[in-house]
C-alpha distance (Angstrom), angle and dihedral (degrees) to the residues before:
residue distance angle dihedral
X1 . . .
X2 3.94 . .
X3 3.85 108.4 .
X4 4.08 114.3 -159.9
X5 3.59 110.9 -110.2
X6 3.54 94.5 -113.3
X7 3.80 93.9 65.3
X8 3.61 89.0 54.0
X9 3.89 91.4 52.5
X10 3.29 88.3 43.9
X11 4.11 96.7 44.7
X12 4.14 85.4 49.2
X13 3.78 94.3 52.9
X14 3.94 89.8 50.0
X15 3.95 91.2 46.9
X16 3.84 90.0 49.7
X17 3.87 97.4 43.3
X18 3.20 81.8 51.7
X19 3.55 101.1 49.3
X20 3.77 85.8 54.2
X21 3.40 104.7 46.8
X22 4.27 87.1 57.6
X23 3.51 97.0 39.8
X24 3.91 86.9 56.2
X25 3.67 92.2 40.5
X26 3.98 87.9 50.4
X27 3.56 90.6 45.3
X28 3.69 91.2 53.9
X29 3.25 90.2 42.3
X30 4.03 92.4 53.7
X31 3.38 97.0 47.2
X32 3.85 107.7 58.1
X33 3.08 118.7 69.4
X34 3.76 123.8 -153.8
X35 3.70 109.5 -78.7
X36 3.57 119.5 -133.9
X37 3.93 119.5 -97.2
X38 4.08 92.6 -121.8
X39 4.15 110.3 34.3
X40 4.13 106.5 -144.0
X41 3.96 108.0 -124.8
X42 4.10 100.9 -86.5
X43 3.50 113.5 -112.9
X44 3.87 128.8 -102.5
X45 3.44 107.5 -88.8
X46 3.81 124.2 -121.1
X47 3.65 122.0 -101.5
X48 3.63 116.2 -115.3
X49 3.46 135.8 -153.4
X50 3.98 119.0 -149.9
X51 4.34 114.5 -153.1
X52 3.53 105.2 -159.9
X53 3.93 89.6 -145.1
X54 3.96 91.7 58.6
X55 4.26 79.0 53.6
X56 3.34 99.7 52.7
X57 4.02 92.9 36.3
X58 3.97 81.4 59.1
X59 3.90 97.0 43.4
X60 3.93 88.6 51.3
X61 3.63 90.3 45.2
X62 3.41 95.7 51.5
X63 4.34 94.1 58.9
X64 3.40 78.1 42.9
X65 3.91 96.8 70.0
X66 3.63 81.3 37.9
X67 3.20 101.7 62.0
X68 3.98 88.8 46.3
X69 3.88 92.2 66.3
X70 4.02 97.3 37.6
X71 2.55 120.7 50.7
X72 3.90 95.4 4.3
X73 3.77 111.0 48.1
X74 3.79 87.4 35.5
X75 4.08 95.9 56.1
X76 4.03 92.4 36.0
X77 4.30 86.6 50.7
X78 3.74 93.3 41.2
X79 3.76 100.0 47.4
X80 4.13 86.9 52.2
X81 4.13 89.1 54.8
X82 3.33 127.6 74.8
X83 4.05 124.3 -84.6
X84 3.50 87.4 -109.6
X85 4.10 94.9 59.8
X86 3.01 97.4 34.1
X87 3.85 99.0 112.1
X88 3.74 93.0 39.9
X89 4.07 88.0 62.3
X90 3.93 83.5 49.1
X91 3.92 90.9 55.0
X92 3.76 98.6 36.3
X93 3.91 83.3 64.4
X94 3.49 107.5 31.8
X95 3.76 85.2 51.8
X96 3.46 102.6 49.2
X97 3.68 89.3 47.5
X98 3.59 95.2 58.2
X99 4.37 95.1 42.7
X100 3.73 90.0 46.8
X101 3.87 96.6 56.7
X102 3.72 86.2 48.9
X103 4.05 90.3 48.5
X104 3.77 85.9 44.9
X105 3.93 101.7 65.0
X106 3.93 95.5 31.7
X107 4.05 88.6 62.4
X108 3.55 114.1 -46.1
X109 3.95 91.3 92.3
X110 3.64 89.5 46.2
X111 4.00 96.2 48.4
X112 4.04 88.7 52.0
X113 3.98 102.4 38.4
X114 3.36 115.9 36.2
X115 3.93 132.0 67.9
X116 4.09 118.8 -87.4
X117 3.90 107.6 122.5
X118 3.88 135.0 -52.1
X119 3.32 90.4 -75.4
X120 3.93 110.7 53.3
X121 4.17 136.6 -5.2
X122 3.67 114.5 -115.3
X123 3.73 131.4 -122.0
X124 3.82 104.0 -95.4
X125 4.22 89.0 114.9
X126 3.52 93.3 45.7
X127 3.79 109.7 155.3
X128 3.46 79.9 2.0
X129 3.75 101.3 -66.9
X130 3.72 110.8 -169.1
X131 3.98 91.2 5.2
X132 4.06 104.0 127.9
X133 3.55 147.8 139.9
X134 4.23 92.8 -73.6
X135 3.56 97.7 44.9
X136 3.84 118.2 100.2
X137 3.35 145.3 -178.8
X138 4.02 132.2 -126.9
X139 3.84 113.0 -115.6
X140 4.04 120.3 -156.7
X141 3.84 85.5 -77.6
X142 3.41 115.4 83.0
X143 4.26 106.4 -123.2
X144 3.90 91.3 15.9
X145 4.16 114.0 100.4
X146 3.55 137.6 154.7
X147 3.64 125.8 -139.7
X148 3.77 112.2 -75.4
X149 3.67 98.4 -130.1
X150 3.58 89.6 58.5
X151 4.09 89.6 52.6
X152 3.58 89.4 51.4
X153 3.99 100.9 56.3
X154 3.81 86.4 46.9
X155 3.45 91.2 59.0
X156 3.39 89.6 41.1
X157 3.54 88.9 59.9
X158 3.76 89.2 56.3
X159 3.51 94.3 45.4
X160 4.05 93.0 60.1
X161 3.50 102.0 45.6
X162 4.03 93.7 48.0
X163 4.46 88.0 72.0
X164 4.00 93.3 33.4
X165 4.06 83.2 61.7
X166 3.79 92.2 53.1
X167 4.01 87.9 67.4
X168 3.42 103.6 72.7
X169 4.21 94.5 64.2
X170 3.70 86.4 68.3
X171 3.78 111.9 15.2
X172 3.66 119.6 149.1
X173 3.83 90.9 33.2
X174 3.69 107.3 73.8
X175 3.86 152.2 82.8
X176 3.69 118.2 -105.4
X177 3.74 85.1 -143.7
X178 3.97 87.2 54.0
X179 3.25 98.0 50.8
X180 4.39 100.4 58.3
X181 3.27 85.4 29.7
X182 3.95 92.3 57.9
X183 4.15 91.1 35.4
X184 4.15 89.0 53.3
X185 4.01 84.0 57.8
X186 4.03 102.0 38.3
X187 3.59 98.9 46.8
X188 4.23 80.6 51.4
X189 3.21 96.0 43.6
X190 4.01 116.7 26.8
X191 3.81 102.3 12.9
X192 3.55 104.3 52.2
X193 3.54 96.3 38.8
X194 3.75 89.6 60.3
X195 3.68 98.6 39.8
X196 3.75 82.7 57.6
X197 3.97 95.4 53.1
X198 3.44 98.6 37.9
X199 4.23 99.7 42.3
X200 3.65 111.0 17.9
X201 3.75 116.5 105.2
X202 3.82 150.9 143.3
X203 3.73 91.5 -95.4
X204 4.06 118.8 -125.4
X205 4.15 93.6 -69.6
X206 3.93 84.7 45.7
X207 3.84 102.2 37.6
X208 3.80 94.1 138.3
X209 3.97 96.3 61.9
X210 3.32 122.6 110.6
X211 3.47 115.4 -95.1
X212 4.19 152.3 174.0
X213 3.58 111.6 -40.4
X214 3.91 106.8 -118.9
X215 4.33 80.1 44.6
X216 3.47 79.5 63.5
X217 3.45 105.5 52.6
X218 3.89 92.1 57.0
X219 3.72 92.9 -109.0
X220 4.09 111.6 143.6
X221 3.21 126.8 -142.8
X222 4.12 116.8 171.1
X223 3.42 101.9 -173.8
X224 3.57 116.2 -13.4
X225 3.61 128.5 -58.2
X226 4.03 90.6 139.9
X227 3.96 99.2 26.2
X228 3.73 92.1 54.0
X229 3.55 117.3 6.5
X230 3.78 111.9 35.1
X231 4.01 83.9 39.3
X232 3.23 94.3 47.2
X233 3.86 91.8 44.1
X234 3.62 94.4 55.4
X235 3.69 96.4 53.5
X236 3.38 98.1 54.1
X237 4.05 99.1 51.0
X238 4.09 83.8 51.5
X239 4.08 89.9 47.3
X240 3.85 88.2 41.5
X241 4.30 86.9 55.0
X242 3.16 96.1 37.6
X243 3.38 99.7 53.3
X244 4.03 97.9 40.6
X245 3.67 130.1 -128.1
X246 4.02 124.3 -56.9
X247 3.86 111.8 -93.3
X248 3.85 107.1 -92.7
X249 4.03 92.0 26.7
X250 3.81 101.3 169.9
X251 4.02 92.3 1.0
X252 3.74 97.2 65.8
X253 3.70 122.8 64.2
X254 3.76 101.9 -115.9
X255 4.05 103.3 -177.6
X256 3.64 116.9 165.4
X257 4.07 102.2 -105.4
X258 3.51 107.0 -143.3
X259 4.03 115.3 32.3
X260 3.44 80.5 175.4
X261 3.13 101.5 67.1
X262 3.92 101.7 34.1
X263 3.96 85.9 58.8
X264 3.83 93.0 56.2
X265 3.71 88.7 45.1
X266 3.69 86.0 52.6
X267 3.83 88.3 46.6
X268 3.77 91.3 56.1
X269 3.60 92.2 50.7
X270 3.59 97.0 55.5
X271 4.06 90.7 49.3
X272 3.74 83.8 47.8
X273 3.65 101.9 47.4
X274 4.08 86.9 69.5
X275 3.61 92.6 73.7
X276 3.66 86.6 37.3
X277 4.13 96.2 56.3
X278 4.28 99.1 24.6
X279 3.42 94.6 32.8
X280 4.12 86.2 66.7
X281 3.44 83.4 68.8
X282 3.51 93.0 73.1
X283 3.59 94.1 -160.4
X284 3.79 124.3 68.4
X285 3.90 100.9 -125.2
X286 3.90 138.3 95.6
X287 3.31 101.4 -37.6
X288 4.04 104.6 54.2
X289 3.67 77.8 55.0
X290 3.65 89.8 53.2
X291 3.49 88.8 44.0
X292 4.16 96.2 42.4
X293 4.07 91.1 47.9
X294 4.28 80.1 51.5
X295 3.46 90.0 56.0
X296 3.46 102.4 50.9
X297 4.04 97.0 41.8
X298 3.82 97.0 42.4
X299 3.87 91.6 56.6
X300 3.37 98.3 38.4
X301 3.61 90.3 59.1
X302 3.82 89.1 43.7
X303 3.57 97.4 64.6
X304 3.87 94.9 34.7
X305 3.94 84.3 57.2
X306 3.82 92.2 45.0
X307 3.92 94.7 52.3
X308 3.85 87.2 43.9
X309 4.29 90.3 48.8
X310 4.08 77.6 51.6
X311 3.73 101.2 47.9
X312 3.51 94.6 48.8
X313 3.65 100.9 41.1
X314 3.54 115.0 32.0
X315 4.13 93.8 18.9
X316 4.19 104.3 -123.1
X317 4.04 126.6 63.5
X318 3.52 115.1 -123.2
X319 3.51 134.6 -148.3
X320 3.61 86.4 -141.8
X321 3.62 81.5 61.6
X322 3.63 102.3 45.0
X323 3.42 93.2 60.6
X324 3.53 104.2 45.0
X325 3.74 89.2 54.0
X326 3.57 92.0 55.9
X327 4.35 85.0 47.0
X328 3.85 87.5 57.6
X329 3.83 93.4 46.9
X330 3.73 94.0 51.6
X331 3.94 90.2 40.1
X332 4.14 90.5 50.2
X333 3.30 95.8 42.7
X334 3.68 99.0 54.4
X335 3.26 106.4 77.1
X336 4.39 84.4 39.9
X337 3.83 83.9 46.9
X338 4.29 103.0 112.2
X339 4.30 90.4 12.3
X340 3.74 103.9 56.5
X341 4.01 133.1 74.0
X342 3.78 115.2 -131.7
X343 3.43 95.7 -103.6
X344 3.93 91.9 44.8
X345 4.28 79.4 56.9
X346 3.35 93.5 49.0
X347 3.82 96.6 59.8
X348 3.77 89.5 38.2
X349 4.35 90.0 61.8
X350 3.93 87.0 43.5
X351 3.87 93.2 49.7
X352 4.02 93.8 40.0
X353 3.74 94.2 49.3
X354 3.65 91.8 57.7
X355 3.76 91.3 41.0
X356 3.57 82.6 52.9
X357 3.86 102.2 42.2
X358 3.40 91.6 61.4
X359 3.93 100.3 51.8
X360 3.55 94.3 47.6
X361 4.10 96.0 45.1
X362 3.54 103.2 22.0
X363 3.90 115.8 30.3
X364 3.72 94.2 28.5
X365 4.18 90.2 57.6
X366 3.76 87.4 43.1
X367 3.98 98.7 47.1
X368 3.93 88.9 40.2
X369 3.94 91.8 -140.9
X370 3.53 120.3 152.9
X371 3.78 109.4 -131.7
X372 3.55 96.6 159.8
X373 3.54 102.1 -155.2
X374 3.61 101.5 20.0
X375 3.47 101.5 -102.3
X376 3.62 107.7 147.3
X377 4.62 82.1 43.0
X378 4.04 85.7 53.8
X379 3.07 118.9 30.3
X380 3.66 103.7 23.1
X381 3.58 97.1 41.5
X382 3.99 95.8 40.5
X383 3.77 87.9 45.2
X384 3.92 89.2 52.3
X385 3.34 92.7 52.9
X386 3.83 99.7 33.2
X387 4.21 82.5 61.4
X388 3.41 99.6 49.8
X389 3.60 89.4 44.4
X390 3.65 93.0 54.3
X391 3.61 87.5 58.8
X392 3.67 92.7 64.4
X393 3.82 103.8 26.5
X394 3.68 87.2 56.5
X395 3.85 86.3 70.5
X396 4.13 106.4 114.9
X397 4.06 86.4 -142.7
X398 3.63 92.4 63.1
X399 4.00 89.1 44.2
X400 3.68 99.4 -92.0
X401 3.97 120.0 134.3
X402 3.61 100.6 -119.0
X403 3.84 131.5 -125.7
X404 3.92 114.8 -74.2
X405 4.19 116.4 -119.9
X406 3.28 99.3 -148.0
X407 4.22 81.4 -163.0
X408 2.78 97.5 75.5
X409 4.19 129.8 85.6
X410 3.66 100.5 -117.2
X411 4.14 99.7 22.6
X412 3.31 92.7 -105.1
X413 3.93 113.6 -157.0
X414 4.31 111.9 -124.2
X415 4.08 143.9 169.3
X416 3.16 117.1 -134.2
X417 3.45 99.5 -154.0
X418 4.08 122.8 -79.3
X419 3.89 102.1 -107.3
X420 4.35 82.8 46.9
X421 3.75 90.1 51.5
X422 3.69 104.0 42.0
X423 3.95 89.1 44.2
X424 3.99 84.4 53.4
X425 4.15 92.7 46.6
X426 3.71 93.9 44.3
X427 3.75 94.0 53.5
X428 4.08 78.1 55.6
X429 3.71 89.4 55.0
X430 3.46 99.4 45.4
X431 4.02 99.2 47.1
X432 3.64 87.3 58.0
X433 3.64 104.2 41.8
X434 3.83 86.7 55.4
X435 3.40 92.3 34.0
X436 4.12 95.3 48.8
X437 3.59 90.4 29.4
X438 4.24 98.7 53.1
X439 3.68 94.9 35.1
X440 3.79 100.5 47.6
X441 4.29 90.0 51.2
X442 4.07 83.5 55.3
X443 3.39 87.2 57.0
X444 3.64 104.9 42.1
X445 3.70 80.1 59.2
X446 3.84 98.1 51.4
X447 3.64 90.5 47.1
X448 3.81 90.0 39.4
X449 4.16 86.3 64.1
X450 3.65 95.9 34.0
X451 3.93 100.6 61.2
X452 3.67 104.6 -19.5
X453 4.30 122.8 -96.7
X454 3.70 97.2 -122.4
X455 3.95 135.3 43.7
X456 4.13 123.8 -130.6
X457 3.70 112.5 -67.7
X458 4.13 83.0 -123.2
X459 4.10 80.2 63.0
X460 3.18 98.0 45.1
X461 3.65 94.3 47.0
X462 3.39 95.1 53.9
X463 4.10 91.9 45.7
X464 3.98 127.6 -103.0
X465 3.82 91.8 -109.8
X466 4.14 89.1 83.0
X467 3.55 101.1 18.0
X468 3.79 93.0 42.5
X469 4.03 105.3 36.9
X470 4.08 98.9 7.1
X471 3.71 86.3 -121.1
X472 3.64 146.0 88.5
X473 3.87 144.8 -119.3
X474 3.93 89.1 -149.7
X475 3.94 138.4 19.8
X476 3.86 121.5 -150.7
């Protein structure tokens, strides 16, 4: 039976309010947990003092990250594309960007930050109920906090850049509509959740709360290497499967058409990453300075140790090269950022790279998968490794600053041992892979019957910048 096209629009909008309207109700559901019949008398809460250098560290910070995912990630992803996608990599990003702020303050915030179970938050801050200018939020220093607006638009930050790395697995091989679409759902459904477990916590006048379930299992994280790139890592190698390899995939000549432009994208990210790594201080004192001297050192020797892999092994240095050196510093580093020493960060770039190096021109070749920017080789891979690192650079003997016990009187900083800490941060790893990597295929396949994953071969052929968006990154 022929059904008008209409009725089909119509029949996919029903199925996907729908969709929403449970997922949000089972979310809800998920997240509060039965409240006790008689409510003990709350406590007196703390009193905090607010530095208005910590508040305009976090404020800087905050465009900082910005800045990394546009311009930045959108210039280093659409100089690696083809001249004919080149826009559509621009407006994959930019539009992400701008839905997942919006996602972020209606509930997103709410589902990572505030107590439900170990799992996921619950909805008491939806749209940012009770969020205002006198609310604040505790630091890593007991009595110091920072206005909690400004905490939630650096998470924010963190929140949009996480989906607009997924992209570049399979870029120039899917919808427009499939890719907010799918972004709307993972940051509900994958991103969030692990925010929650990895980040969510008492805070130092509250260390005994319950909190976020990887928190909980003593695994460290400073700013991200499972939250954003091991998650995001994951999901894109089960997009780039799932949706198959671009039509001529190791027929066609597929260069990267601007260099140019990929290495000031790559530039931008590096700039960037410092609010990205110090800023998860949240206060400006030694520590972002720990963590900014980290950030420099690790990538530097990232991309030294990439053009070196390069020079000895295939003969020439690439810019290609250079820069994704300098991608798996920054990505290895970030969880290391605040916990490492220098030289700890140093060895962690050199190690990652060739981790790296040999997933991206080795296993990838072998496997035959397209990941078209080497997502899943990066940032998976470098965060993998970046995590476990952490675990051992973190280590005070080997120059690391030790992990706080909030416990104790004075917050004394300890190791618990290496084989206790790496047992702790490879539970971390392995809750999100599985978690990232089971709950982004589900939704591949929602999205993939909602509005299809991938456009007509005659549309891809002729590049998603026109067939996509009507327009054009360049005119002859």
């Amino acid at each position: 039976m022929n059904i008008p096209s209409t009725l089909k629009s119509a029949a996919r909008t029903a199925l996907l309010g729908a969709f929403t309207l449970g997922a949000l109700g089972t979310i809800a559901a998920f997240a509060q947990e039965a409240a006790p019949a008689a409510e003990a008398a709350a406590p007196a809460a703390p009193t905090f003092t607010v530095d208005k250098g910590d508040t305009t560290w976090m404020m800087l910070s905050t465009i900082l990250v910005l800045l990394m995912t546009i311009p930045g990630l959108a210039l280093f992803y659409g100089g690696l594309v083809r001249a004919k996608n080149m826009l559509s990599v621009l407006m994959q990003v930019f539009t992400i960007t701008s839905v997942v702020m919006i996602v972020w303050v209606f509930y997103g915030y709410s589902l990572a930050f505030t107590p439900g179970n170990a799992f996921i938050g619950g909805l008491s801050k939806m749209f940012l109920a009770g969020v205002d200018v006198t609310t604040l939020s505790e630091t890593f220093t007991k009595g110091v906090a920072i206005p909690e607006l400004v905490f939630v638009i650096f998470q924010m930050t963190f929140a949009c850049i996480t989906p607009a790395l997924i992209v570049g697995a399979f870029a120039e091989r899917i919808k427009f509509s499939a890719v907010i679409l799918f972004t709307i759902l993972w940051v509900t459904f994958v991103y969030f959740p692990i925010a929650h477990m990895v980040w969510f916590w008492g805070g130092p006048s509250a260390y005994g709360d319950p909190s976020g379930l990887i928190f909980g299992f003593g695994a460290v994280d400073f700013a991200g290497g499972t939250v954003v790139h091991i998650n995001a890592g994951i999901a894109g190698i089960v997009g780039a499967l799932m949706i198959g390899k671009r039509i001529g995939y190791n027929k066609d000549i597929m260069a990267p058409h601007s260099m140019t432009l990929t290495m000031v994208g790559a530039s931008l990210l590096w700039v960037g990453w410092f609010g990205f790594n110090a800023g998860s201080n949240l206060e400006a004192n030694a520590y972002a300075v720990l963590a900014m001297i980290n950030t420099f050192v690790a990538t530097a020797a990232a991309a030294v140790t990439w053009i070196v892999l390069e020079t000895l092994l295939r003969g020439k240095a690439s810019m290609l090269g250079a820069v994704s050196g300098a991608v798996t510093g920054l990505v290895a580093v970030t969880p290391a950022a605040g916990f490492a020493g220098p030289m700890g960060a140093i060895v962690l770039g050199i190690v990652a790279t060739c981790g790296c190096y040999f997933f991206v021109s080795v296993v990838k070749n072998k496997f035959g998968y397209d990941d078209s920017l080497d997502v899943f080789g990066i940032h998976c891979i470098g965060g993998i490794i970046g995590a476990l690192g952490t675990g051992i650079l973190v280590n005070p003997a080997l120059g690391g600053a030790g992990i706080v016990d909030y416990s104790t009187a004075d917050f004394a900083a300890g190791y618990a041992g290496t084989a206790t800490q790496l047992w702790s941060q490879f539970k971390g790893v392995l809750v999100t892979v599985l978690w990232s990597g089971i709950g982004s295929a589900i939704l591949y396949k929602i999205v993939d019957m909602i509005v299809g994953l991938r456009p007509t071969a005659d549309a891809e052929r002729e590049g998603l910048d026109l067939t996509s968006h009507g327009e054009a990154a360049y005119h002859p």
